[in-house]
C-alpha positions in Angstrom: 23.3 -1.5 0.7 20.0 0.3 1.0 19.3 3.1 -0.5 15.2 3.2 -0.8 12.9 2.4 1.4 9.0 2.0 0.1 6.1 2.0 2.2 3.0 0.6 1.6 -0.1 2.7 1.7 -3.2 0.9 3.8 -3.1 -0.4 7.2 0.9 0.5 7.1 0.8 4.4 6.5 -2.8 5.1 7.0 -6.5 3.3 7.7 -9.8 4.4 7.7 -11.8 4.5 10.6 -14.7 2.8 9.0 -12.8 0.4 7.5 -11.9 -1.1 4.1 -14.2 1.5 1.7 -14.6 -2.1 -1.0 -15.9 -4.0 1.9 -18.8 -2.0 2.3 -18.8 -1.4 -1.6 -19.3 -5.5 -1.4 -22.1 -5.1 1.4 -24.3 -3.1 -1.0 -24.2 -5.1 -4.0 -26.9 -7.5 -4.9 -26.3 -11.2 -5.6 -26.6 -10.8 -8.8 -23.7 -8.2 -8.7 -21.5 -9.8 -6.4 -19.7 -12.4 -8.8 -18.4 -9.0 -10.7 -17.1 -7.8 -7.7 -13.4 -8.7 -8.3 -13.4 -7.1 -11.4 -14.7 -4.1 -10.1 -11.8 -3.5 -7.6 -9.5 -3.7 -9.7 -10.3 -1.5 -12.4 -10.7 0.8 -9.1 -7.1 0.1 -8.8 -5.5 -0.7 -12.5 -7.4 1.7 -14.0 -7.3 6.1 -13.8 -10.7 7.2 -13.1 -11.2 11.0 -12.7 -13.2 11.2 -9.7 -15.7 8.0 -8.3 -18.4 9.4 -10.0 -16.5 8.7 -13.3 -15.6 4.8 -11.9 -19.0 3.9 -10.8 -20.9 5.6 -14.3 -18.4 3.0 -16.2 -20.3 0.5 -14.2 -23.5 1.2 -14.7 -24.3 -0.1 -17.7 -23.0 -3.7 -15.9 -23.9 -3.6 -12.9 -27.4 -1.6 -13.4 -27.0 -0.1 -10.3 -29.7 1.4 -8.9 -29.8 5.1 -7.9 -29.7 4.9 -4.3 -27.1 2.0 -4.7 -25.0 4.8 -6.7 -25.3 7.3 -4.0 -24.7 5.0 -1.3 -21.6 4.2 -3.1 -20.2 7.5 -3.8 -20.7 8.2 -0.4 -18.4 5.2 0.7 -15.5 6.5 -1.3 -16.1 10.4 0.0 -16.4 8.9 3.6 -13.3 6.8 3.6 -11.6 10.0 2.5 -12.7 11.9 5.4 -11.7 9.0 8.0 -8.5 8.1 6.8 -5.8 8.9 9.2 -2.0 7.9 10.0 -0.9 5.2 12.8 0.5 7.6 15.5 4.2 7.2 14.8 4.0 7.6 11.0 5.7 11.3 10.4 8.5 11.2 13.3 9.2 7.5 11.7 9.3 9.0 8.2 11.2 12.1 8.6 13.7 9.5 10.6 14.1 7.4 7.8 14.2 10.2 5.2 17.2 11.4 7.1 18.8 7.8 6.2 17.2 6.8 2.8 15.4 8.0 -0.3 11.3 7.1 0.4 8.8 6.0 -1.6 5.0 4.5 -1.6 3.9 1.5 -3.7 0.4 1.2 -3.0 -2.5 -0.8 -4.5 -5.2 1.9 -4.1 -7.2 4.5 -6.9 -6.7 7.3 -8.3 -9.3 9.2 -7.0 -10.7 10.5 -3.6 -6.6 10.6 -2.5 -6.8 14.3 -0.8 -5.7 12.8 2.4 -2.1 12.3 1.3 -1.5 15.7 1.2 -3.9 16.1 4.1 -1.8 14.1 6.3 2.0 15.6 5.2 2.6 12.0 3.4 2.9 14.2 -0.1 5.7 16.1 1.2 6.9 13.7 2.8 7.2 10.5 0.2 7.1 12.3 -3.1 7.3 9.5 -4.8 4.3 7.4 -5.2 3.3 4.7 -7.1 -0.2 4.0 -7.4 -1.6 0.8 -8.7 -3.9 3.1 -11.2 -1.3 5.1 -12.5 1.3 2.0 -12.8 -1.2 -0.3 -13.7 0.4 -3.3 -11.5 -1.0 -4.5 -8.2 0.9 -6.0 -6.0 2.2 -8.7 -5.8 3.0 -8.4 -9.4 6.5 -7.9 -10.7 5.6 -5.2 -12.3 4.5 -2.8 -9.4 8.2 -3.5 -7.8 10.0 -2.7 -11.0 8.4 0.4 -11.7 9.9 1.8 -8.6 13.6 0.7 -9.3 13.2 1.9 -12.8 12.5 5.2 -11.4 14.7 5.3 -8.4 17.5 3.9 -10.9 18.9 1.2 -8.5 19.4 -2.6 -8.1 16.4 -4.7 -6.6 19.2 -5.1 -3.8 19.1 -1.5 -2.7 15.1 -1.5 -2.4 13.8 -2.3 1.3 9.5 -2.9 1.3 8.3 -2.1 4.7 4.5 -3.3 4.3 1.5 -5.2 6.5 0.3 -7.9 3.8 2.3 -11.1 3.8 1.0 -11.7 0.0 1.2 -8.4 -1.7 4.0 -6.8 0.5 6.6 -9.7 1.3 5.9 -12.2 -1.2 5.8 -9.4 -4.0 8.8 -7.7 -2.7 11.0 -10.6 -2.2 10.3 -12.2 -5.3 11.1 -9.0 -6.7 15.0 -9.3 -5.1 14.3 -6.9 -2.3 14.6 -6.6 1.4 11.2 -6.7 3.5 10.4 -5.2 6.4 7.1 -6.9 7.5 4.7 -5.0 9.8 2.7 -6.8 12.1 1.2 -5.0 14.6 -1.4 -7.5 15.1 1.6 -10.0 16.5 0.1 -12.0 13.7 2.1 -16.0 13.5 4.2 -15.8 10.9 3.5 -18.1 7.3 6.6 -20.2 6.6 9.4 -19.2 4.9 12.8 -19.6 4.2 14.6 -19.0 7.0 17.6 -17.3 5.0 15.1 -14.5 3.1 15.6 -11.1 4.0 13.1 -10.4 6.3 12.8 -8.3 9.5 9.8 -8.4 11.4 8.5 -5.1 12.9 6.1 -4.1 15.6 5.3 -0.7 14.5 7.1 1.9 12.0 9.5 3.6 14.5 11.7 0.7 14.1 12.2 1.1 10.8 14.8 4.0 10.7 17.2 1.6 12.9 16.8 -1.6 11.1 17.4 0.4 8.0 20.9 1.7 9.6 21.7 -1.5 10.4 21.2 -3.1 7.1 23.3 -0.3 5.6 25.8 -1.1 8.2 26.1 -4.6 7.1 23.4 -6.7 9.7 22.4 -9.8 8.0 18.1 -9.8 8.5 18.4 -13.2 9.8 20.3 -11.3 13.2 18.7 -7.9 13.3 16.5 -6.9 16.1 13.9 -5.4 14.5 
């Protein structure tokens, strides 16, 4: 029986309309910087950092950015802040599925320049958030999934992911226990998998209130609509 549903955060919920903020973090490091660019993301994302001000001054010292590399940084972060928005069908699909399940977000993502949650209603809407830099798991790890049952107090079996990545999303929730709900909006061709996991494919985020309802009501994954 389900009785959560989480959402993902990026290119689920919400996207920016210049894009992914770290690839254009990427486009203004040197070579010299680049090879410490994994490591950089994700103590964006493991780690709390007051404002990116804060993140990119612990960097320094490494990275011996230049001055107008650390403006043009900061800059990325405030931009992607001001040009994140919601898909169209985001709040009438969560107050839907609100009506039929608790809600939460599981999101690899920092802890700062996050104004846009409450911005967009999400806040009010999904109280519950779990943030990569306040849990200190990323997705796909174990951890990040078990930090929201914990919280929620329920059985990996009552957890349904609903998510765009096939690795952080579906692999994570399913090896977790849970049931996934994989957006692809894209019409992307599916990776293999088992055939028997509990997986429902969606186009877009109004189907989710339905599919929930009719896992609740007993509908195997393998034989829902979607």
């Amino acid at each position: 029986m389900i009785r959560a549903v989480v959402f993902d955060l990026w290119n689920t919920l919400v996207h920016s309309r210049g894009g992914d903020p770290f690839r254009h973090l990427y486009a203004q490091m040197t070579e010299a910087q680049r090879p410490f660019f994994p490591q950089f993301k994700r103590d964006a994302m493991d780690q709390p950092h007051a404002d990116a001000h804060q993140f990119l001054e612990r960097w320094r010292p490494c990275l011996e950015f230049s001055e107008a590399q650390f403006q043009a940084m900061a800059d990325i972060f405030r931009h992607a802040l001001e040009e994140t928005e919601c898909f169209p069908e985001v709040v009438r699909a969560l107050e839907a599925t609100r009506s039929v399940a608790r809600l939460g977000l599981l999101s690899n993502t920092q802890s700062f320049d996050l104004g846009f949650l409450e911005r967009l209603g999400i806040t009010d809407l999904i109280p519950a958030q779990f943030l990569s830099a306040e849990t200190g798991f990323l997705k796909p790890e174990t951890g990040a999934f078990e930090s929201v049952q914990k919280k929620f107090g329920l059985f990996p079996g009552q957890l349904a992911m609903v998510g765009d990545s096939w690795n952080d999303d579906v692999q994570g929730a399913l090896n977790a226990g849970w049931t996934v709900l994989w957006l692809n909006r894209e019409g992307r061709p599916r990776p293999d998998l088992d055939p028997d996991s509990e997986l429902v494919e969606i186009a877009d985020l109004s189907q989710v209130p339905s599919v929930i309802e009719q896992l609740q009501a007993g509908a195997r994954c393998s034989t829902c609509l979607g």
